[in-house]
N, C-alpha and C positions, 0 to 999 in steps of 0.2 A: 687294244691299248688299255691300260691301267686309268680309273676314274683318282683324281687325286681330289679334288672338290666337287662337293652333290650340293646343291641345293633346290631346295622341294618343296616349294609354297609356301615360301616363308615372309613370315609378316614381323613387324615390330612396331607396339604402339606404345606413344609416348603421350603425358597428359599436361594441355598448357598449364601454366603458370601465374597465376593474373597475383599482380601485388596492387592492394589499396593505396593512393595516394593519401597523404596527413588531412588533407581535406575528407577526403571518405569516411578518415578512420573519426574524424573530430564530429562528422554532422551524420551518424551512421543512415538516421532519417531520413536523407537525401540527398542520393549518390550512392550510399555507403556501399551497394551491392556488387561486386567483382566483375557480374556479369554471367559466373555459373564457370566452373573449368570444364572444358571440352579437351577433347582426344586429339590425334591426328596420326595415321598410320606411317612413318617416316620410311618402313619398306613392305611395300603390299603388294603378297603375293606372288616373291620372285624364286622365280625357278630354271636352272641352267646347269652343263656341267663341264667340269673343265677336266682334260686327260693330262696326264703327268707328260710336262716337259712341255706346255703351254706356258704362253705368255700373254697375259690378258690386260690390255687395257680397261680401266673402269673409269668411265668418265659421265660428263651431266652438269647441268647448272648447279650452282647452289643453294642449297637445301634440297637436293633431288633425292639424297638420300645415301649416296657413295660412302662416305665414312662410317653411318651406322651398318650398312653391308657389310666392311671390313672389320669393323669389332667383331660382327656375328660371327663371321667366317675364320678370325682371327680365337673364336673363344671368351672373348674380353664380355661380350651378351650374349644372350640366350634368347630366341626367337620365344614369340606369345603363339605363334601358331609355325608350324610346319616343322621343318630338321634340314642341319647342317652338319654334313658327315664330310671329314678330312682323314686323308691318310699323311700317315707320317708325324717328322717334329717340325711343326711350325716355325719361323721368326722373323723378323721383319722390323719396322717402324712406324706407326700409328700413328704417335703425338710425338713431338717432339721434345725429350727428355722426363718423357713418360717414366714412372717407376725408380724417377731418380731421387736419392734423398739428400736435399739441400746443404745439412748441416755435414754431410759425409763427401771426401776426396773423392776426386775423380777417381782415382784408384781403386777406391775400396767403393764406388758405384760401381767400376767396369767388372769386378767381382759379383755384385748383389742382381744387375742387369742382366749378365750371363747366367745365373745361377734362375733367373726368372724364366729368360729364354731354354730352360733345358738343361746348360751346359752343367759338367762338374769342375767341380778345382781343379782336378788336375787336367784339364781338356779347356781349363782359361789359363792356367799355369802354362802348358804348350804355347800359348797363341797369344799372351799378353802383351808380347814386345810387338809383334803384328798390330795389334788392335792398341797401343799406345803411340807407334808410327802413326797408323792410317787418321786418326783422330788427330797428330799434331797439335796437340796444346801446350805443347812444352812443358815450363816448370808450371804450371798451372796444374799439372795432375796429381802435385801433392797439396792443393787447397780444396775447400769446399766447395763443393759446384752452386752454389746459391751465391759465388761473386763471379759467377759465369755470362758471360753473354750468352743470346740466345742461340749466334754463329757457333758458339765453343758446343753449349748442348747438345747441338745438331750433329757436330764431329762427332762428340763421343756415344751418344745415341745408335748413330747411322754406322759407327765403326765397331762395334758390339754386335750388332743385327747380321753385317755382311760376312762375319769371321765365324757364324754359327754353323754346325755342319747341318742344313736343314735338308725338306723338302719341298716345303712350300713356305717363298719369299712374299711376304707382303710389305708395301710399301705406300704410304700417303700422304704423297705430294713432297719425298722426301729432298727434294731438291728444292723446296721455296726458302730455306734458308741458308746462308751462307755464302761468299762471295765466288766468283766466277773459278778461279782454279780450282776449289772444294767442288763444286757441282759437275766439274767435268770429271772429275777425277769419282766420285759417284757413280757418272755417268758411266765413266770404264769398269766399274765394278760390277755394276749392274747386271751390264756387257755380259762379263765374265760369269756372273750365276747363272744369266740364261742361258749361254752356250755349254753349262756344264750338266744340263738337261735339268734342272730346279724348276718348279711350276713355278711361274711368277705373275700376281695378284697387285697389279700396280695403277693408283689412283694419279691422274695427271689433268689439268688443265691445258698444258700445253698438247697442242695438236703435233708438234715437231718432235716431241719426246715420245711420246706414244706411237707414231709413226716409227721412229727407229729402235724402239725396246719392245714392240707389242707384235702380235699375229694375226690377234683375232681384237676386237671392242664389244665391250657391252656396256649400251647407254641409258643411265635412267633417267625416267623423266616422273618428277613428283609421286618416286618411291618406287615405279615400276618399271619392266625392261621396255624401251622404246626400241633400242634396237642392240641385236646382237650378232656381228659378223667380221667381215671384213671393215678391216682399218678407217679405209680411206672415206670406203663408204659411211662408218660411222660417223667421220668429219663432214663429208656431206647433211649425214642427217642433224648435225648441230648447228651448220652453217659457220663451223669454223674454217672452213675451206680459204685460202687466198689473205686469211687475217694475221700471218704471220708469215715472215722467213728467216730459214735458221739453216745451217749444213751439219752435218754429222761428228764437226769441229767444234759447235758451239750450241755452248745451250742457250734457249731464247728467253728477252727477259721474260717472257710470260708465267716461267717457271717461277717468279717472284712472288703471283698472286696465289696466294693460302688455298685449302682447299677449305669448305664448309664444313663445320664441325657434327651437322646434320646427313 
């Protein structure tokens, strides 16, 4: 089989943050000291690979470290230590309404969006009526998306992403917004890239959705792989096991809770 995603000891460290309270900054004497900024490795030392026409779960508590995985993997970071080799054109959805510009039309975002992800003009020219259906905002796709709801973001986000001719789909936690027919209707999309052989790279808190769109899980636990295998057995090792019920109809509200930005 063809390696569609390498990765090979890869680490990523990020340095906290401390801000002075008014008090600190007033009596620097005493108090005033921060405390010193410390480090913290957010993915340390993960290595795994995934063959084209996998479908992977990536899951973990949060702050475990799943989203900065996906940027690395995604391109969006660049590992401090090891390598992240993808074949193919990437696309997918990260953040929600990621790379969009407030003061510019949905229209002329679903333009700027695709043109991010890869595509050309005339290959969003093609597939615009597509991807201005699947989004449904209606007359809303001739204003600014900065009097958008976060629901509307998500449409035209998520409807840009699944209309790209890629290879490898990455997706994060793209179902926590928006109301119940959008996320099924997601859901059938999804469907539909992984059965069309797309490696698909997809972050979920719900143990019901990962069950039905995954093959394999890799779970981390405070940056590293805790485990990597089978499904079910992944829920086991979270102890998400028996915490939710959902059928292949419906998505569960779990898919409501965010994923961690870390």
């Amino acid at each position: 089989m063809t390696t569609s995603i390498l990765v090979d000891d890869v680490s990523k460290t990020f340095r906290y943050q401390y801000h002075r309270t008014l008090k600190q900054v007033l009596r620097p004497g005493k108090g005033g000291s921060t405390g010193g900024d410390g480090t913290f490795k957010a993915v340390d030392g993960v290595s795994f690979e995934v063959q084209q026409g996998e479908s992977i779960g990536l899951m973990g508590l949060n702050g475990s470290g799943k989203s900065t995985l996906l940027k690395l993997v995604s391109g969006v970071m660049r590992p401090d230590e090891g390598q992240v080799l993808t074949r193919g054109r990437i696309s997918g959805l990260i953040a929600t309404g990621a790379g969009f510009h407030n003061e510019l039309s949905g229209r002329d975002n679903i333009y700027m969006n695709a043109a991010m992800l890869g595509m050309s003009k005339e290959e969003t020219d093609a597939k615009f009526d597509d991807i201005a259906a699947f989004a449904d905002v209606g007359k809303f796709l001739d204003t600014p998306v900065g009097n958008y709801s976060s629901g509307m973001f998500a449409r035209l986000g998520f409807s840009v992403a699944v209309h790209v001719d890629c290879d490898i789909f990455i997706a994060d936690e793209v179902l926590a917004v928006g109301d119940r027919p959008f996320k099924r209707k997601c859901l059938k999309r999804m469907k539909e890239i992984r059965e069309s052989g797309i490696t698909m790279f997809y972050v979920s808190h719900s143990a019901g959705s990962v069950q039905r769109m995954c093959d394999r899980a890799i779970v981390l636990e405070k940056g590293r792989v805790g485990f990597d295998g089978d499904v079910d057995e992944a829920i086991k090792f979270l102890h998400y096991d028996g915490d939710e019920e959902d059928d292949g109809d419906e998505v569960d509200s779990r898919d409501d809770a965010l994923a961690s930005d870390i």
